[in-house]
N, C-alpha and C positions, 0 to 999 in steps of 0.2 A: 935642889938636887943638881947634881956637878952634870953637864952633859960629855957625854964622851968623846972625843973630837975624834977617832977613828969611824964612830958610825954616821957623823956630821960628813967623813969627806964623802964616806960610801953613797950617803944621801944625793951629794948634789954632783959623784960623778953617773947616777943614774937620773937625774933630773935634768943635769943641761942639755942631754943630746935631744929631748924631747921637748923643751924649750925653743933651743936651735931649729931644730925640726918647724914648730907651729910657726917660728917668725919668719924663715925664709919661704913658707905657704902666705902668710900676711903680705909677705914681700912681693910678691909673685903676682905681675897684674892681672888683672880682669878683663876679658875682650866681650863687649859688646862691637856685633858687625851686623851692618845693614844692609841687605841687599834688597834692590831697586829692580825691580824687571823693565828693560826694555829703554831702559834712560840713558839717553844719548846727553854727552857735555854740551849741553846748552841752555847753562846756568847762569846768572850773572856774575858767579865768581871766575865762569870761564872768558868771560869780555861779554855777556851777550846781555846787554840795557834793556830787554825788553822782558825777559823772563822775572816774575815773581817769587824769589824762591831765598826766602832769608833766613831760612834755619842751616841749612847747605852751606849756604853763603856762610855765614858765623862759624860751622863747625870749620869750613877750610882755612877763614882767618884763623882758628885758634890750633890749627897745625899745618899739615902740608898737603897742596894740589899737586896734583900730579895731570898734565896735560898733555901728557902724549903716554898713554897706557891703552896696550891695545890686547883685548881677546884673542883665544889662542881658537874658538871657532864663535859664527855668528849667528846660534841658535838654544835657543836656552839652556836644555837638559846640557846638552856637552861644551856649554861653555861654563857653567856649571862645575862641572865633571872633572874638565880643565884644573879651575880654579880650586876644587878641593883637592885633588890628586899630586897638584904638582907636574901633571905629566902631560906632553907633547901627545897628540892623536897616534897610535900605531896600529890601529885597527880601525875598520868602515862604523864598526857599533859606536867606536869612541865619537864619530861624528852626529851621533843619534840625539835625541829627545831622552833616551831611553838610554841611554849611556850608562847612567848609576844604577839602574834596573839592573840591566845585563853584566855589565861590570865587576859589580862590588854587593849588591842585594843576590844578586843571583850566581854569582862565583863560587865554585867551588872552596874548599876549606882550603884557606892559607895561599888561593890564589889572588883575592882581591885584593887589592892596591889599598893601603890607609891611609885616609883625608885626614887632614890636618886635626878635625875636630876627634876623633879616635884616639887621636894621637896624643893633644891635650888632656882628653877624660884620661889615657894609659896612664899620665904623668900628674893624677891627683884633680885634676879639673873636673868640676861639676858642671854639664852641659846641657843646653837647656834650645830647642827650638820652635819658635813659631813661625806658623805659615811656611811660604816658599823658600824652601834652602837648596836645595836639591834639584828635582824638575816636578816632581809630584805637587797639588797644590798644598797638601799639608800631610807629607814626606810619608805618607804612606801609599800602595799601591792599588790602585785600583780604578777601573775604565771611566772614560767621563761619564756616563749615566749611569754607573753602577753604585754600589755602597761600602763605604769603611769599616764597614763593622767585621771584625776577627782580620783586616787586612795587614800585612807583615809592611816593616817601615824599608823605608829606599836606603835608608843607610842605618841597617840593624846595628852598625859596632860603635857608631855617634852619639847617641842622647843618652843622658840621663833620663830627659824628659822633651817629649817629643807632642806640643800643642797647637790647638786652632781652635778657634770661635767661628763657626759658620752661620750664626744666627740664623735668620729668617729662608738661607738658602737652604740648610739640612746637611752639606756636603762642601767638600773643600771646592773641589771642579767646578760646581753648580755657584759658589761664592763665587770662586775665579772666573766666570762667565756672566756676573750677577746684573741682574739693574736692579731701581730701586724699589719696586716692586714686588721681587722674590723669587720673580720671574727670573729664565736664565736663558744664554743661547744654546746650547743644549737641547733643554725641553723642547724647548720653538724652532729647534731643525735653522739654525742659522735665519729663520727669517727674524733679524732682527737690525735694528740701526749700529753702526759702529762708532757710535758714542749720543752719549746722553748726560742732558742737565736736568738735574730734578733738585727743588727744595728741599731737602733733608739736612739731617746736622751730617756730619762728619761720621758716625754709628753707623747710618743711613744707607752704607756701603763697604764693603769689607775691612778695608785698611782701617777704618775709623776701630773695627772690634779688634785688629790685630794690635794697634796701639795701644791701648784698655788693657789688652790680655797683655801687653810686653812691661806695662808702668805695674801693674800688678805682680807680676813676677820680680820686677827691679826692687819691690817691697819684702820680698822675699828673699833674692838672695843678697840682700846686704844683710840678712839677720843671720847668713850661716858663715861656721870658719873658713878656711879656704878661698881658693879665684874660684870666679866661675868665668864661662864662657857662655855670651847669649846671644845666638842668633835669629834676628826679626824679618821675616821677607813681605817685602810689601809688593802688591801685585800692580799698581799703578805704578809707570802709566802703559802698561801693557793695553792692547785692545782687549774689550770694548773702553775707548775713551771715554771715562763713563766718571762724571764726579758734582759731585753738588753746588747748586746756582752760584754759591758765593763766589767758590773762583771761578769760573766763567767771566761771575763780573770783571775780573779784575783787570780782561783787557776788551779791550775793542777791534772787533773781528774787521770790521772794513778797512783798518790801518795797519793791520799783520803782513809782513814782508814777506816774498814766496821765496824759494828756493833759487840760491846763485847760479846752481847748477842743474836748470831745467830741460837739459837734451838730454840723448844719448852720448860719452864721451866718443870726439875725433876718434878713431881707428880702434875702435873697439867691438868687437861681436856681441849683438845682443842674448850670447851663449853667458856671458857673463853677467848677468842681468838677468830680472823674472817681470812677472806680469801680475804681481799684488794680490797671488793667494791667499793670502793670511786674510788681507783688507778685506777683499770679493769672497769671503767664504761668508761677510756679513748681508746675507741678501738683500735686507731694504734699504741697502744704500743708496744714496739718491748718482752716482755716477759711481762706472766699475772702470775703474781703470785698466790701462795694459800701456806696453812699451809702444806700441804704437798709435795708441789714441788715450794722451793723459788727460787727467780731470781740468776741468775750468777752473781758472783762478778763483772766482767765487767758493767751489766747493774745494780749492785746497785752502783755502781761508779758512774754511767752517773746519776740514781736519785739521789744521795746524792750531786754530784756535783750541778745539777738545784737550789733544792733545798736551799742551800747553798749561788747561785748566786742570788736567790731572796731573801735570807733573807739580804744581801751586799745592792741590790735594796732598801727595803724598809728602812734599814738604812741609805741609803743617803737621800732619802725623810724624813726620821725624821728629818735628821740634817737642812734639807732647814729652816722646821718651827719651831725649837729651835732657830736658827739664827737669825730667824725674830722676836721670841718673845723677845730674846738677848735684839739684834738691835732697838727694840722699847722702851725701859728701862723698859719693864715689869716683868723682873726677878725677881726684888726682890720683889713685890706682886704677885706671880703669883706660886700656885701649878704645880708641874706636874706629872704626873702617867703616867706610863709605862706599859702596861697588855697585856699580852696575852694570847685568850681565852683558850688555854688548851696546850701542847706539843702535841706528833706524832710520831707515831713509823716509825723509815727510815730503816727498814728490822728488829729492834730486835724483838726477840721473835716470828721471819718469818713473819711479821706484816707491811704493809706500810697502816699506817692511823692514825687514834685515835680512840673512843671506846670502850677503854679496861677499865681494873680497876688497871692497873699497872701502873707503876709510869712515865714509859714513855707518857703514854698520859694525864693522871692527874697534872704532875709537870707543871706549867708554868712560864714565866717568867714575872717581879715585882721587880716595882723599883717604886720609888719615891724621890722627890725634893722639902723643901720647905723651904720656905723662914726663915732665920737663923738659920737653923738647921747644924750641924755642918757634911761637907764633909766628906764624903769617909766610911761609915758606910756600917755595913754589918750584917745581921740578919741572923741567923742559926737557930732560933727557926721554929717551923711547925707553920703556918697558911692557912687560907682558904678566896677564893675569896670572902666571905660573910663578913671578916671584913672589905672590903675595903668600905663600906658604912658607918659604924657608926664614920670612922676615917675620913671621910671627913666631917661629920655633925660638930665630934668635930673641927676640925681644921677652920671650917668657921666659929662656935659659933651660929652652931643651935641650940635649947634644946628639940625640940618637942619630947615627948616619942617613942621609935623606937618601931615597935614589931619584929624585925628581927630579926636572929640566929647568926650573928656576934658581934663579938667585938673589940674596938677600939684597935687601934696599936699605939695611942697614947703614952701608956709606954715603947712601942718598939724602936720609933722613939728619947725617952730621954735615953732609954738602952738597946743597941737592945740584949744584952741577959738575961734580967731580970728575975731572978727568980723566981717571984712569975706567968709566963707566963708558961700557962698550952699546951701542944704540942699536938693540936689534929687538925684532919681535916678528914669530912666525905664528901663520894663519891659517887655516884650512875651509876649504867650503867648494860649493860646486866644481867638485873633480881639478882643484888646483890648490895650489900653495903659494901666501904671500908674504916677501919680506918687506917691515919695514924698518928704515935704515934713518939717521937722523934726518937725511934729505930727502931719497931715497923711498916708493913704494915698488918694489918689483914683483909683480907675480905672473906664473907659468901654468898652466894650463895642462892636462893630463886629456885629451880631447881634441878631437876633428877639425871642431869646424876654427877656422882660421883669422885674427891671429891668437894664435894659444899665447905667445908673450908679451907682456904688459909693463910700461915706465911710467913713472909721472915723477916731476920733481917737483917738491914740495915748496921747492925758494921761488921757482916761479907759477908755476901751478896747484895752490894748494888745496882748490877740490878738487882735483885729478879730474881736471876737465880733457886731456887731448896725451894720448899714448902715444911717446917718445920712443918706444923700442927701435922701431925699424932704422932709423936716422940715425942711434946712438949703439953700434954693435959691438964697440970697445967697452965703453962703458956698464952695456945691459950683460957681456960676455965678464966683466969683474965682478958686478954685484951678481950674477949665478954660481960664480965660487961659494959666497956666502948663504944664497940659496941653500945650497943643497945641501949644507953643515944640517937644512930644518927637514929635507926628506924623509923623514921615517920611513918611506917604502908604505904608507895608506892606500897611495894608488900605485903604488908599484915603484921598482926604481926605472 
């Protein structure tokens, strides 16, 4: 039988457009993003010989470090907030824990701001989250001793699918607070240690079930058409420092280095500064610190070691689900992002927390992997967590107009020290705002007690051990021009 060739063209001019269609979806990467709570760059890929941490390590050799990326504030939920939104603090809530609550959960219709992940589902992405993405511990809301059940998620217009494995704790919060027992700080009214070793495998402790549930789901959507998007929050090494004997073993606490910078900085008010609430809210801790009576070297040894031994922890659970994303041949479509929501001070500055506007809790660590981009890259330029939004739009081939205060690292990622990249990133936290500038930390103060203005340079002082302002008023009077480009008006103009 002759075929007709008029109903042949008809055929395949209704079949290629939907051809076209399924292959630039093929085409279209896939983001896996990791977020790290509370993980400060001090890694070995960031110079530091001492830290165990080789899955990290591998993922920055096989793309790019980025070593001067700094949070837009230095507290979970609203760095968080930040990071998804694209957008600069213009409000006191935006400085909150609760920022995505209030925000965008709780916003009025077509008033909340859309994170990046909404934004990808908008544009055909399958999205998919475990654990901590948000500030909740598994993105739904509801008080720490309370229960999940019928509770509305922190970022209703993001998931497809929205998971957690709480095992033996019953609850995300009671997980996020867990030891290995089942027990939780919670229940026990804070009387509990701020960090713990216990023989268990890896399960043993939350991260181990969020990893399980993340290699499980990677089995999953590589079976469907489409990108997906999957992000995994791992709650170490958030306190309680809490992780299983092995890494413990892996260093030796009597030979752990303290902190460079163990005073109060030269000419600074301890207004800018706290006294280790977070730490001291663990009651049987064996010394509470404060700004004017820090712990003994012995016991910042024993936290710097926890510490330590949870960030080895939660490195090993990276490596599980890099493995399996390996192992499933999704590498080479497949982004990965590396984040963690702020650094932490481990004694310097008399400080065990975050909070501050220094650079220990502002700097975090940031990396990324993407498909043929050339290994082993290393960016020294200043950025801030708000680009990592417009850089993911470009890289998937959104176009929609942003209204966000980032910008794409896209020219970073073809040179990561390009010239025409401007070195700036603004901070917010205890009633001040901070810029930092390639050399440059400058922050001001919105408050009494004196001095409200603060220098450090970074060539010769690079823990912002001793504030320069008062001696450098030409200097501190130029870089406030730039300042104030980051003023939103939070605390006023």
């Amino acid at each position: 039988m002759q075929k007709n060739p008029f109903l042949l063209l008809l055929f395949f001019l209704a079949v290629l457009p939907a051809c076209n269609r399924s292959r630039q979806e093929k085409q279209s990467p896939n983001v896996l993003f990791l977020f790290v709570d509370d993980l400060r760059p001090e890694l070995r890929c960031y110079g530091d010989t001492l830290l165990k941490t080789p899955n990290m390590d591998r993922l920055a050799g096989e793309g790019i470090l980025f070593r001067n990326e700094f949070v837009t504030v230095p507290t979970c939920g609203a760095s968080r907030y930040g990071l998804l939104t694209g957008l600069l603090p213009r409000s006191r809530t935006a400085l909150t824990n609760d920022a995505c609550r209030r925000l965008i959960a709780e916003a009025p219709e077509g008033k909340a701001p859309e994170t990046f992940i909404a934004r990808l589902r908008r544009h055909g992405y399958y999205t998919v989250g475990i654990g901590k993405i948000s500030h909740y511990a598994d993105g739904l809301l509801y008080p720490y001793n309370g229960s999940p059940g019928g509770a509305p998620r922190e970022l209703p217009h993001s998931w497809d699918e929205m998971l957690f494995d709480a095992g033996k704790w019953g609850t995300g919060w009671n997980a996020f607070f867990g030891y290995a027992d089942g027990t939780n700080r919670n229940a026990l009214k804070g009387h509990v240690k701020p960090y713990e070793c216990a023989d268990v495998e890896d399960e043993g402790y939350p991260d181990g079930l969020t990893a399980r549930l993340a290699r499980q789901k990677l089995n999953e959507l590589a079976k469907r058409d489409g990108p997906f998007f999957l992000a995994v929050g791992f709650f170490k090494p958030h306190l309680p420092f809490n992780a299983p004997k092995k890494y413990w073993d892996l260093y030796d606490e009597s030979s752990l280095p303290l902190t460079p910078s163990p005073d109060i900085p030269a000419d600074v008010n301890p207004a800018s500064l706290h006294n280790s609430g977070e730490l001291n809210a663990y009651k049987a801790g064996e010394e509470h610190p404060s700004l004017t009576h820090p712990v003994s070297d012995a016991y910042a040894r024993k936290l710097r070691h926890a510490y330590f031994a949870a960030v080895s922890y939660v490195d090993a659970q990276v490596g599980k689900v890099l493995h399996t994303l390996d192992s499933l041949g999704l590498a080479d479509n497949t982004i990965v992002i590396l984040w963690g929501d702020h650094g932490w001070h481990l004694g310097d500055d008399r400080v065990w927390g975050k909070h501050t506007l220094f650079g220990w809790a502002l700097r975090s660590t940031f990396m990324m992997r993407v498909p043929a981009m050339e290994k082993g890259a290393v960016c020294d330029r200043v950025v801030s967590s708000l680009d990592v939004y417009p850089t993911l739009m470009d890289l998937c081939g959104i176009e929609d107009p942003l209204p966000g205060d980032g910008r794409s690292l896209v020219p970073l990622l073809h040179d990561p020290q390009n010239a025409a990249w401007e070195d700036r990133a603004w901070s917010y936290f205890r009633q001040g705002i901070s810029l930092r500038t390639e050399r440059y930390r400058l922050t001001h103060y919105f408050r009494k007690a004196q001095p409200v203005t603060e220098l450090y340079d970074h060539l010769t002082d690079p823990y912002e051990n001793r504030n320069i302002a008062a001696e450098n008023p030409q200097l501190t009077d130029s870089l406030m021009k730039i300042w104030e480009m980051g003023n939103t008006g939070v605390y006023g103009k």
